[in-house]
C-alpha positions as CSV (number, residue, x, y, z in Angstrom):
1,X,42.4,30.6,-56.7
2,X,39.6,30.0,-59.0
3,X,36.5,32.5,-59.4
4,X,34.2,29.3,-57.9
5,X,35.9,29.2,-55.1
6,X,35.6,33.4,-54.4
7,X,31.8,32.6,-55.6
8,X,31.6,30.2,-52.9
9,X,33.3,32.6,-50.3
10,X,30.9,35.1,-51.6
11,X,27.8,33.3,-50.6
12,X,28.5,31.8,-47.1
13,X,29.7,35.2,-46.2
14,X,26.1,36.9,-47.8
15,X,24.2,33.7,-46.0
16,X,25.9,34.3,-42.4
17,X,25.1,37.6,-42.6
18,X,21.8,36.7,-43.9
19,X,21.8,34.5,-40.6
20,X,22.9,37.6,-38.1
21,X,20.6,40.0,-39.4
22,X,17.7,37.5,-39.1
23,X,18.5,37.1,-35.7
24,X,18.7,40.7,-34.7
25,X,15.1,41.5,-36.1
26,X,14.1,39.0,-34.4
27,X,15.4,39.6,-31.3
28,X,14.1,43.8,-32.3
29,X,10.8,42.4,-32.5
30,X,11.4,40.3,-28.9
31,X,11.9,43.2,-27.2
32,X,9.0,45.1,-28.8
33,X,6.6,42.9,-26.6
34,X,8.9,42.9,-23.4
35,X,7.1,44.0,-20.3
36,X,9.6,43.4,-17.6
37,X,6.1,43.6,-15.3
38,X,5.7,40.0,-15.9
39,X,7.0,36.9,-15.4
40,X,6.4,35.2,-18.5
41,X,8.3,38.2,-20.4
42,X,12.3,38.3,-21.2
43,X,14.3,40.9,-23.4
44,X,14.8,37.6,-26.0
45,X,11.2,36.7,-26.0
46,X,8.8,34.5,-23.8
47,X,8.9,31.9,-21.2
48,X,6.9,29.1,-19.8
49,X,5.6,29.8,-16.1
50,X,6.5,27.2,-14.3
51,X,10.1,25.0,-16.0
52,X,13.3,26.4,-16.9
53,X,14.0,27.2,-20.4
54,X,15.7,24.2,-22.0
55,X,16.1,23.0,-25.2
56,X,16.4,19.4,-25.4
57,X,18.2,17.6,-28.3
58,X,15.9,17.2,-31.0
59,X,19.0,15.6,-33.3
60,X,19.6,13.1,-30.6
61,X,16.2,12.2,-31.0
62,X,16.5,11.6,-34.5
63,X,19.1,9.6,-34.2
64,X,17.5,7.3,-31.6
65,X,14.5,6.8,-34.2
66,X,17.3,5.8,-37.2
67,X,19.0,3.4,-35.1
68,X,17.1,1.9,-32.3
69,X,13.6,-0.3,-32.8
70,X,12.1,2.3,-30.2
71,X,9.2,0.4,-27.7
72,X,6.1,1.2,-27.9
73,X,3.0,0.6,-25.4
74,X,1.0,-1.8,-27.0
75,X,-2.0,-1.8,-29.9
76,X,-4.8,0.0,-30.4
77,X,-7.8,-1.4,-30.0
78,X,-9.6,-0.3,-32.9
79,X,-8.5,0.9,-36.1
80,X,-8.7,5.0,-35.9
81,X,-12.2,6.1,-37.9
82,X,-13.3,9.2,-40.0
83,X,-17.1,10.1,-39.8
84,X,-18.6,12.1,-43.1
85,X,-19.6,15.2,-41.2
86,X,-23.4,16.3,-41.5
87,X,-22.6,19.7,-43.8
88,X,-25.5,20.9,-44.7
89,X,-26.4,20.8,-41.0
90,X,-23.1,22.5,-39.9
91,X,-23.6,24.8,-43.3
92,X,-27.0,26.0,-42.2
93,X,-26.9,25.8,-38.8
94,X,-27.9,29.4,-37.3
95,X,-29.2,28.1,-33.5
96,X,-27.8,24.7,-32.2
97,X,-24.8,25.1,-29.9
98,X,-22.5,22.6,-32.1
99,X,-18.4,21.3,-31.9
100,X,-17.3,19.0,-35.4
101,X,-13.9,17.8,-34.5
102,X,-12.1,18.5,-38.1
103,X,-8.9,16.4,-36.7
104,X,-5.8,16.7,-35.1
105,X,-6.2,20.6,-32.9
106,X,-9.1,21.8,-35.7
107,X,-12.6,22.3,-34.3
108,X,-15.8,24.0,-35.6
109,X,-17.4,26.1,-32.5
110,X,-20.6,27.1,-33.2
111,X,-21.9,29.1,-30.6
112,X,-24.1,31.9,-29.9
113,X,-24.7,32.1,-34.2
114,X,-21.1,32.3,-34.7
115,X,-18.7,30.0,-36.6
116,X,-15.3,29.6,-34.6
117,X,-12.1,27.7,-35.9
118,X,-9.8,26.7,-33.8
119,X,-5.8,26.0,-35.3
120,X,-6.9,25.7,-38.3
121,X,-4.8,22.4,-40.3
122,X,-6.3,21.5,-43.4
123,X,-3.1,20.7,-45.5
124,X,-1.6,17.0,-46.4
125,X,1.6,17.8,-44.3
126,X,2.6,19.5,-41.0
127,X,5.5,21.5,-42.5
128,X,6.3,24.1,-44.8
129,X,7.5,22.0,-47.8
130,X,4.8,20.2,-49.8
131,X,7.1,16.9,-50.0
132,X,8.9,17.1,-46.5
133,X,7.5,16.9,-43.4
134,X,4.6,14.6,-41.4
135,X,2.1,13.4,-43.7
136,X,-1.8,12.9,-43.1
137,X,-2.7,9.8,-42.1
138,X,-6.6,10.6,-41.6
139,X,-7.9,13.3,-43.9
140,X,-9.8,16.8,-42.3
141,X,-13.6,15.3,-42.3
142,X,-14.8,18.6,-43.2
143,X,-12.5,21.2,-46.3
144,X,-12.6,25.0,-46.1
145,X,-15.7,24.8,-48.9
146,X,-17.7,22.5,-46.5
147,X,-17.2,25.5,-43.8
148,X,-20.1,27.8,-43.0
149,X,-18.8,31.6,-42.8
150,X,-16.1,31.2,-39.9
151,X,-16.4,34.2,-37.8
152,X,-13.6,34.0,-35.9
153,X,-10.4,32.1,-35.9
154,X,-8.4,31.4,-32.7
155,X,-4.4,30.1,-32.8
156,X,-2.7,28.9,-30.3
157,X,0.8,29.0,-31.3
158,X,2.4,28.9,-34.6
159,X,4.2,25.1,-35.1
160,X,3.1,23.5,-38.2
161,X,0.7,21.5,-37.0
162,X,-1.6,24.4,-35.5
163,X,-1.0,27.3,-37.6
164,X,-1.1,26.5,-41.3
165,X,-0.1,29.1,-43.7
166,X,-2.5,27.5,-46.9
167,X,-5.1,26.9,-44.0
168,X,-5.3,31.0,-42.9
169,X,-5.0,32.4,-46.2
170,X,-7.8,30.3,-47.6
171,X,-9.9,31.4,-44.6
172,X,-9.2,34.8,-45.0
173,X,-10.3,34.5,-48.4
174,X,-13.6,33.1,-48.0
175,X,-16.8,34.8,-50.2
176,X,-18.1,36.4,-47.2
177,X,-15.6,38.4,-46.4
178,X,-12.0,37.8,-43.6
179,X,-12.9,36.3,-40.5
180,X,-11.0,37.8,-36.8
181,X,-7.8,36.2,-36.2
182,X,-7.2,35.6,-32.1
183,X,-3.3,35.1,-32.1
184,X,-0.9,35.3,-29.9
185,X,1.6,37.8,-29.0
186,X,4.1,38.2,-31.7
187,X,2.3,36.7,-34.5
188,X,0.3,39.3,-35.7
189,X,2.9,40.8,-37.5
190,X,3.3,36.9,-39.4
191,X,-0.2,37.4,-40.9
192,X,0.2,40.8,-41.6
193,X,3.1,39.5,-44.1
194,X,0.5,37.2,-45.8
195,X,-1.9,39.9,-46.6
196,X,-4.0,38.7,-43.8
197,X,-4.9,42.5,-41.7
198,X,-8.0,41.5,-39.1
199,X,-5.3,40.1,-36.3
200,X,-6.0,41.0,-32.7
201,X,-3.0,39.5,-30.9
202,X,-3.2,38.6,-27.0
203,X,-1.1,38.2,-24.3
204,X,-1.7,35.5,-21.4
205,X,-5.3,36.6,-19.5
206,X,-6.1,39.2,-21.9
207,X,-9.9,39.2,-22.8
208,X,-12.0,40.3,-25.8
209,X,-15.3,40.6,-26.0
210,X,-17.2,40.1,-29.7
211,X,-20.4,39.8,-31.2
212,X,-21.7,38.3,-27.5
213,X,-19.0,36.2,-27.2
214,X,-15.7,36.7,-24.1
215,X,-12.4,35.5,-25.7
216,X,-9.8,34.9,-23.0
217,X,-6.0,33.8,-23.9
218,X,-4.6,31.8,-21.3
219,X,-0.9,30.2,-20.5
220,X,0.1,26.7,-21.4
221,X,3.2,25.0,-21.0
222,X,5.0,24.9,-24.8
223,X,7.3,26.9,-27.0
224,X,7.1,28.5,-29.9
225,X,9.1,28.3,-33.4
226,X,8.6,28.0,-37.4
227,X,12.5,28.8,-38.5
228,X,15.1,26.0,-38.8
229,X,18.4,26.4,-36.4
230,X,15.9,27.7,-33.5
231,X,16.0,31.1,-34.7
232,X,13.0,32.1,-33.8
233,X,12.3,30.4,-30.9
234,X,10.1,31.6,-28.0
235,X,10.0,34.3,-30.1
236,X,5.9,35.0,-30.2
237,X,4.0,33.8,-27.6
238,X,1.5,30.0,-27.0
239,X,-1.7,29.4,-25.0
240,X,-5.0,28.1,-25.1
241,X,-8.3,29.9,-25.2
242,X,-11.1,29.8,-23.4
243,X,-14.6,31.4,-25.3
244,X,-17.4,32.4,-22.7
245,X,-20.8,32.5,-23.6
246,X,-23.4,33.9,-21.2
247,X,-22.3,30.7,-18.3
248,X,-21.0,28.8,-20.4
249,X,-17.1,27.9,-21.0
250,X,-15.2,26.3,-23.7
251,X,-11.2,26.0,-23.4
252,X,-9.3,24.8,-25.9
253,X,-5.6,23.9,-25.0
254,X,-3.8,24.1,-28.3
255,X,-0.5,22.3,-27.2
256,X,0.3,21.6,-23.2
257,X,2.6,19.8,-21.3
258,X,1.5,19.4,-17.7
259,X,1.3,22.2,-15.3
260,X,-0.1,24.4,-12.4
261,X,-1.2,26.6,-15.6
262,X,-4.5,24.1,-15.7
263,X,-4.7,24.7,-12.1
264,X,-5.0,28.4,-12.3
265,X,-7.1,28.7,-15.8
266,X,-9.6,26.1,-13.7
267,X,-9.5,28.8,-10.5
268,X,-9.4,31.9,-12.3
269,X,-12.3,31.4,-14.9
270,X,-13.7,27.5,-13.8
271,X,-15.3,25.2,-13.8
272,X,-15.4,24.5,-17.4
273,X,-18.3,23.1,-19.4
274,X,-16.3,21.5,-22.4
275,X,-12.5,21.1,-22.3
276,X,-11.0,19.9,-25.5
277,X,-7.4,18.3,-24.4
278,X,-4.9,16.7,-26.2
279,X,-3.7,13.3,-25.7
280,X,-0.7,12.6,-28.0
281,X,2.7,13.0,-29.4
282,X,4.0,12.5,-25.9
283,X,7.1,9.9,-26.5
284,X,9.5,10.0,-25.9
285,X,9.4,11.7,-22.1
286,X,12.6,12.7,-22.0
287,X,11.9,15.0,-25.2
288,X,8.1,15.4,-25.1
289,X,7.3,15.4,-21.3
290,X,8.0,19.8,-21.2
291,X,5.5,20.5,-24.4
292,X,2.8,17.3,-24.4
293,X,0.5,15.5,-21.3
294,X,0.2,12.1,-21.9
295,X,-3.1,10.8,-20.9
296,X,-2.7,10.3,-17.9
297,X,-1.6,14.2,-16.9
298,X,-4.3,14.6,-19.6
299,X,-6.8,13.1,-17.0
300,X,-5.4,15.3,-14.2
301,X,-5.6,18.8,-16.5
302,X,-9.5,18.0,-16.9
303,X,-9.8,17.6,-12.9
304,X,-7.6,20.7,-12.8
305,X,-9.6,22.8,-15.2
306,X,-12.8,21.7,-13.3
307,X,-14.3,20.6,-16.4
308,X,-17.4,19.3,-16.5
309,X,-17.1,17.5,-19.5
310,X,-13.3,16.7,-21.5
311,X,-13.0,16.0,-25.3
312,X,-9.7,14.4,-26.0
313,X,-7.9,15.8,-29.5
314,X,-4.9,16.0,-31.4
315,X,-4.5,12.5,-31.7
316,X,-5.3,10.6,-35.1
317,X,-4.5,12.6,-38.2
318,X,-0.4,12.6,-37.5
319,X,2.4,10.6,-36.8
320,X,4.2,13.3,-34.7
321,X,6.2,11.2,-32.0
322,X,6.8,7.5,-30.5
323,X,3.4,6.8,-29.9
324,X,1.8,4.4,-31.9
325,X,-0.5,5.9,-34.5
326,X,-4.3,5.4,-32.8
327,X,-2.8,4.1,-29.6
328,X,-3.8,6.9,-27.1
329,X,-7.3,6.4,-26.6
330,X,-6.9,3.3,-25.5
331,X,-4.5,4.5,-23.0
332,X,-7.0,6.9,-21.6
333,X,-9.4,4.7,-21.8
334,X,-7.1,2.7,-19.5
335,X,-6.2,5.6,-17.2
336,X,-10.5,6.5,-16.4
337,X,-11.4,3.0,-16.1
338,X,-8.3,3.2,-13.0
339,X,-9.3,6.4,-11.9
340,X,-12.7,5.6,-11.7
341,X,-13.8,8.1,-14.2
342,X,-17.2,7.8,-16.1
343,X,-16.4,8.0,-19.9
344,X,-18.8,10.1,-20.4
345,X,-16.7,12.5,-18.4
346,X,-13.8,12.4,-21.0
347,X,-15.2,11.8,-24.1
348,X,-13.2,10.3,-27.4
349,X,-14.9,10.7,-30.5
350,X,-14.1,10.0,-34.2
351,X,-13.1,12.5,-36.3
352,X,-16.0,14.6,-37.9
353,X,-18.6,13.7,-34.9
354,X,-20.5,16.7,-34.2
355,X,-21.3,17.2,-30.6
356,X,-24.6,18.9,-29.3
357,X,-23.7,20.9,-26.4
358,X,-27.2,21.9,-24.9
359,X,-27.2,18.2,-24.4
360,X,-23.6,17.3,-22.8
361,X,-24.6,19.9,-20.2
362,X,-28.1,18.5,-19.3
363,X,-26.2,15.3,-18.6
364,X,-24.1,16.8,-15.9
């Protein structure tokens, strides 16, 4: 037998074992976090509260987008817009009670005179190759130099879309000195590897009080996972967040498909003044339905959350499903106008619209 041949025995046997031993730290660091006192908690890692673990087949979906001309709902009515931001207002603003949408799950809080980011996603693809991956359609309407000094940074779970490894690193380098990273249970360890060191990580209803502001990490319905073969998965935790200032509550859902968890974040720490919801990436249902509301359960989590006043996000900087690019807004649109729903109630803005809080809450 030739050398090439033992060379290529050689290597499958180093990357299987390469494989195995990757699976066992993982699972190591799994059972780290297990607190058999809770529901959501297993010995391999977390659960949702309220489905079954299942993985549906994401190769079969694949396959259905290669070799079937897959429907989709309609047009959109408008051709999806980026606004310039106003940055030297959101640069030297120390007193107005401000929220940029950045696109997709990114958001400038400014709040009590603090600068809060939420998932931040500045990068041209949603991936961890640089060629590979879902591209930008729409552009961030504000980049990490246009940013004030960003206090605090919240993530809600770590797929590519919301937790961005160019995205945290330049944050944590800003002139000012790191911002706090909010993170969910499991990932602190993550940053830690990138040189990134002020991580609080949180558990579903844990609090956190800072500089006047009340953090609170709450369930959602979703899964976690950055490694290929689902070697990770459900390995650290997801949620949203909800940041409390004196009376007044803003939740950010990160990534959701529909549950009773909206139903209990809207008893347990309701009504909510601004809600920030997403609305895409929710086709097909047979694959989506577990991990994205459509905007119609979209709709139902705002009632849900008792919110006062809904923003609809992650929609218009990706291609990440069967949706048409731009299409969900109309949808919702769709869904109030049936449901009797004022739209000032569920608001859809372009991307880098800057909304003045003290005045959404006067109107309600």
């Amino acid at each position: 037998m030739s050398f090439s041949f033992f060379h290529r025995i050689s290597i499958g046997v180093k990357g299987a074992v390469l494989v195995m031993m990757t699976f066992f730290m993982l699972s190591c660091g799994a059972k780290l976090y297990h607190n058999p006192s809770k529901p959501h908690h297993t010995e391999n890692g977390f659960k949702n509260n309220y489905i079954p673990d299942r993985i549906p087949s994401i190769m079969k979906w694949w396959w259905q987008r290669l070799t079937q001309d897959l429907p989709h709902e309609g047009e959109p009515d408008e051709v999806v817009q980026l606004v310039k931001s106003d940055i030297e207002r959101i640069k030297n603003n120390r007193t107005e009670a401000l929220l940029t949408w950045v696109g997709h799950a990114t958001l400038l809080l400014q709040i009590n005179g603090l600068n809060i980011i939420t998932d931040p996603m500045f990068s041209e693809r949603a991936s961890p190759f640089s060629f590979l991956g879902p591209k930008r359609i729409l552009p961030p309407s504000l980049v990490i130099p246009d940013l004030p000094q960003v206090d605090v940074v919240v993530i809600s779970h770590n797929h590519y879309d919301h937790l961005d490894l160019d995205s945290v690193k330049d944050l944590n380098r800003q002139k000012g000195g790191a911002p706090l990273f909010l993170v969910p249970l499991g990932l602190k360890t993550w940053f830690l590897d990138q040189g990134i060191n002020n991580v609080i990580e949180f558990d579903w209803w844990d609090a956190y009080e800072y500089r006047g502001l009340k953090f609170y990490f709450v369930p959602a319905q979703h899964q976690s996972m950055r490694m290929a073969f689902l070697l990770d998965r459900n390995q650290t935790l997801w949620g949203g967040w909800v940041v409390q200032s004196g009376d007044y509550k803003f939740y950010f859902a990160g990534d959701s498909g529909y549950s009773k968890d909206f139903q209990d974040i809207g008893e347990r720490l309701g009504p909510i003044d601004l809600a920030a919801i997403p609305i895409d990436a929710y086709e097909p249902r047979w694959f989506m339905k577990d991990w994205h509301v459509n905007p119609h359960e979209a709709v139902q989590a705002h009632r849900d959350l008792k919110a006062k006043v809904s923003l609809a996000i992650h929609w218009g900087a990706f291609e990440l499903s069967d949706v048409k690019f731009g299409l969900p807004p109309k949808i919702l649109k769709e869904v109030m106008n049936k449901e009797h729903i004022d739209p000032s109630e569920f608001l859809v803005i372009n991307q880098g619209v800057s909304l003045e809080l003290n005045s959404l809450r006067l109107k309600r």
